[in-house]
KOLVO-938038 format. One record per residue (C-alpha): x, y, z; residue in one letter. Coordinates in steps of 0.2 Angstrom, whole numbers, padded with zeros to 4 digits, always signed. Layout:
N
XYZa;...
This chain:
301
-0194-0220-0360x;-0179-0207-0358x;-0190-0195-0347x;-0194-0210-0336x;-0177-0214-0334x;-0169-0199-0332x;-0184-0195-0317x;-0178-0210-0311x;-0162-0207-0311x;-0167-0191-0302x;-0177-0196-0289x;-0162-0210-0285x;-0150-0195-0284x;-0159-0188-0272x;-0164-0202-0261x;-0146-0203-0259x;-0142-0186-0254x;-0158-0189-0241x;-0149-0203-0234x;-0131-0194-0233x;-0140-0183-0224x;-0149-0193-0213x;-0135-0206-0210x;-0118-0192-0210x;-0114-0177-0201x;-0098-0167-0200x;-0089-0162-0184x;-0080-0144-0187x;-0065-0138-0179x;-0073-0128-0164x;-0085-0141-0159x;-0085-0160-0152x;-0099-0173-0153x;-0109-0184-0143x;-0116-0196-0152x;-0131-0208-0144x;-0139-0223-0148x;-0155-0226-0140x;-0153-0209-0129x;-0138-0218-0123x;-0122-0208-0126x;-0106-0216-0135x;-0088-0208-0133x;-0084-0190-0139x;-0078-0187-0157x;-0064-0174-0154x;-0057-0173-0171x;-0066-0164-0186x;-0072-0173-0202x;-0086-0182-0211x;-0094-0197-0201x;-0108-0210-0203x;-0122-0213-0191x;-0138-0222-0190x;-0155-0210-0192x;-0165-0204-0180x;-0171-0213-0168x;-0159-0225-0168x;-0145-0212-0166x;-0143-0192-0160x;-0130-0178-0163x;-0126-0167-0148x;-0116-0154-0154x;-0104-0145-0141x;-0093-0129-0140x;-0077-0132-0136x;-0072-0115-0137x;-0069-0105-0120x;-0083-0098-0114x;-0085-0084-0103x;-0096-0080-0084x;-0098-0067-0073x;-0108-0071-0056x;-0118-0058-0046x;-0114-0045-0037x;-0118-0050-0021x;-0112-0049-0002x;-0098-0060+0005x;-0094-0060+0022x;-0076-0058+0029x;-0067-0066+0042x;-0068-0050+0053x;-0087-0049+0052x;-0087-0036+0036x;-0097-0036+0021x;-0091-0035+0005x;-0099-0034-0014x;-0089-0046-0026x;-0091-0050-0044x;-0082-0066-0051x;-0077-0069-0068x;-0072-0084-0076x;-0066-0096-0091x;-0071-0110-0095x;-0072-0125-0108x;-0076-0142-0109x;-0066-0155-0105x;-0076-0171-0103x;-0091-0169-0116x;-0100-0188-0112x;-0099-0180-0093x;-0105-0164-0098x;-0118-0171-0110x;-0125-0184-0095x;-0126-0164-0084x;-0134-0155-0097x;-0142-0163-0111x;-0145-0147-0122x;-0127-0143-0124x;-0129-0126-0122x;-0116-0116-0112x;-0130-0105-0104x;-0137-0123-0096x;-0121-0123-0087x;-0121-0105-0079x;-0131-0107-0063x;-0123-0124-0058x;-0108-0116-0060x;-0116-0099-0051x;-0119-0112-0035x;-0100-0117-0037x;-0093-0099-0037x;-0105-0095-0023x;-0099-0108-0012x;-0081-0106-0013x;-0082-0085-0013x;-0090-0089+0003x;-0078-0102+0010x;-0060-0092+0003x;-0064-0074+0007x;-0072-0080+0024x;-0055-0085+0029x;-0047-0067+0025x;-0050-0048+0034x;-0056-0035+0027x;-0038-0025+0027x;-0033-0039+0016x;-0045-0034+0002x;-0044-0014+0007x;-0030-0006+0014x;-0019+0010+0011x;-0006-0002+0010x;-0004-0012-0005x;+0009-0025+0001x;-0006-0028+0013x;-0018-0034-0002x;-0020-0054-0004x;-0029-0053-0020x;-0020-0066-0030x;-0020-0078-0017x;-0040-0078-0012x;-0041-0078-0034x;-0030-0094-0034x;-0039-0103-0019x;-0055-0101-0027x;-0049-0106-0042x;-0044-0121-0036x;-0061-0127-0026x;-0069-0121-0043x;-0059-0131-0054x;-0061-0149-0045x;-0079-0145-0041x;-0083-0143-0060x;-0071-0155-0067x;-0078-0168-0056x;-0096-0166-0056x;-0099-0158-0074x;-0085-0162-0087x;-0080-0143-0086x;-0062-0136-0084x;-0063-0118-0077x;-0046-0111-0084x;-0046-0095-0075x;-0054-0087-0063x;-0052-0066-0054x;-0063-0055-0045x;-0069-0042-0058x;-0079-0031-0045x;-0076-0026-0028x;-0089-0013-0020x;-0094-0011-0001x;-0111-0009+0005x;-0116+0007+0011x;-0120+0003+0031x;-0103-0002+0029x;-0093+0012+0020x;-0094+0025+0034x;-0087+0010+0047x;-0073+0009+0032x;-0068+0028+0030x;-0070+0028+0049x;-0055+0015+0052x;-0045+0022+0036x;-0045+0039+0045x;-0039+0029+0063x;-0025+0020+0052x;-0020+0038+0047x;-0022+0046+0062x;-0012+0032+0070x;+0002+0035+0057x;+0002+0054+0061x;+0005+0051+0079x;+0018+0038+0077x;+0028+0051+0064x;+0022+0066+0080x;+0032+0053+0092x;+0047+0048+0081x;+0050+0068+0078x;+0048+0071+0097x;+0062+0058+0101x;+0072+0065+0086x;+0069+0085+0096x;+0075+0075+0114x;+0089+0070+0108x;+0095+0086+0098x;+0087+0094+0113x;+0099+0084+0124x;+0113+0087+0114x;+0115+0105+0113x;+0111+0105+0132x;+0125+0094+0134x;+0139+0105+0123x;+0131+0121+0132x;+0135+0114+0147x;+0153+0109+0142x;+0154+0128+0136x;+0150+0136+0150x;+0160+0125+0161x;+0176+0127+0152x;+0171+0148+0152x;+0171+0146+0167x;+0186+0137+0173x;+0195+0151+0161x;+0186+0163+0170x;+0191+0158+0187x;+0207+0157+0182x;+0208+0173+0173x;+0202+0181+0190x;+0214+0171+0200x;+0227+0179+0188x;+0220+0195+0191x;+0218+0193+0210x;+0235+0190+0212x;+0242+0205+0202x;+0230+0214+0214x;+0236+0206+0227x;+0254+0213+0222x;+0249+0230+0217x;+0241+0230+0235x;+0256+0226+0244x;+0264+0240+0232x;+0254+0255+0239x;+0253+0249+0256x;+0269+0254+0257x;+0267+0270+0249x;+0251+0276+0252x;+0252+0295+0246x;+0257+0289+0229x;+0244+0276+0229x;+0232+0292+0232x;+0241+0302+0220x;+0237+0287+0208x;+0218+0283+0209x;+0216+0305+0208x;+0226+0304+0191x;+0214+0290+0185x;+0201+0298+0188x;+0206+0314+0182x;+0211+0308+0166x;+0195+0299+0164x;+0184+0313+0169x;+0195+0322+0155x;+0196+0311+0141x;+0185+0320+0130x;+0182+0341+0128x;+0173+0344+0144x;+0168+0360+0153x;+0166+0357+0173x;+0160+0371+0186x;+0164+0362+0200x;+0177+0367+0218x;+0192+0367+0216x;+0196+0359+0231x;+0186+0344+0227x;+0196+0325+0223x;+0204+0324+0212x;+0203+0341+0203x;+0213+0348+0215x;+0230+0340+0207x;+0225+0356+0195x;+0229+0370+0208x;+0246+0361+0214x;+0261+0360+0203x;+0268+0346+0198x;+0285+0345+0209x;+0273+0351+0224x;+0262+0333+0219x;+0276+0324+0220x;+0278+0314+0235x;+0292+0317+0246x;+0304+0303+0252x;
């Protein structure tokens, strides 16, 4: 009697955990639930804890991650207002927000399930935002020139309400990993790099050039100031001179024998400034001062 009671007991022990099992299950922190009844799905338990159910058939447990979840697209060509092509690679973030949603989208409640729909998504709107941008705006030696965090935050937001509204997914953040260029365009690429650089060079070439005219035209002008007041002091210096002339003139053309007397002693004093030997006639101007004495020189009244 006592074994068959305490195999009794027993068995009723474990009948009861069976059924615990088969009519519980437990929600944890990083996951919420979709329970259906009759394959028809009741409203999302959010919060962790122990709760009851009705067995299979009647009722399933669909078990989602509410963690974030990482993607990355392809990458693959997108083409650009200006008729470029470029590579891009997309990553996002994402989480669910509207389990029953996401649950009616993708039964199976695995994330992967999600990725290609949300592939399509990404695709579209890469194709719709960059499409409205040039390629300098991507790729430029300037980088005030690059619009990268606004093409990120357009596509984010076509992204956003496409997945919110047609899956029950909240794409938190969103940026282009990857950016690569193909290779029939790279040489059209280094080709207008090179043309933005020689465009620079001349415009430095023609801002030096003005910068050279007008240091050019300055010093022509202060040379021209220079020489005209040298001049004006030069003309007056020989006005000066001309008139003293003109006295001096007026001086031994009333005496003309010391006039003559003058211009030999000049010349002989010049012709003797320095030890010289001369073999020359005596009788040749104005060396011939030498052979008369000085009181015969001297001009009579």
């Amino acid at each position: 009697m006592k074994r068959n009671a305490l195999t009794l007991t027993v068995g009723l022990v474990v009948l009861l955990i069976f059924l615990a099992l088969l009519c519980t299950f437990q929600v944890r922190q990083t996951e919420v639930v979709v329970v259906t009844t009759f394959d028809k799905p009741n409203d999302p338990i959010t919060e962790p804890g122990l709760y009851a159910k009705w067995p299979r058939p009647i009722q399933r447990v669909y078990r989602f991650d509410k963690r974030i979840q990482n993607f990355e697209d392809n990458f693959e060509e997108t083409l650009t207002i200006d008729n470029y092509n470029l590579l891009t690679m997309v990553y996002v973030g994402w989480s669910i927000s509207d389990p029953k949603l996401f649950f009616n989208s993708f039964p199976s409640g695995e994330a992967e399930a999600a990725e290609p729909s949300l592939k399509g998504l990404i695709r579209s709107a890469k194709n719709a935002v960059m499409g409205q941008y040039k390629f300098s705006d991507f790729i430029s030696t300037d980088p005030k020139q690059l619009k990268f965090v606004e093409v990120e935050g357009k596509m984010l937001g076509q992204v956003k309400d496409a997945a919110q509204s047609k899956y029950g997914i909240n794409v938190q953040f969103l940026g282009i990993k990857k950016l690569g260029l193909p290779e029939s365009v790279t040489t059209k690429v280094f080709d207008r790099m090179a043309a933005e650089r020689q465009r620079e060079v001349e415009r430095l070439k023609a801002t030096g050039e003005a910068e050279a005219m007008k240091v050019r035209s300055a010093a022509d002008r202060d040379r021209n100031e220079i020489l005209a007041k040298a001049e004006a002091t030069a003309s007056a210096i020989r006005g000066q001179a001309d008139a003293e002339a003109a006295k001096s003139f007026e001086i031994f053309k009333s005496s003309p024998d010391l006039a003559i007397f003058l211009l030999k002693l000049t010349a002989l004093e010049q012709s003797l400034k320095e030890r010289s030997t001369l073999i020359l006639d005596e009788r040749t101007p104005p060396f011939d001062l030498l052979n008369q004495s000085f009181k015969s020189s001297t001009p009579k009244n």
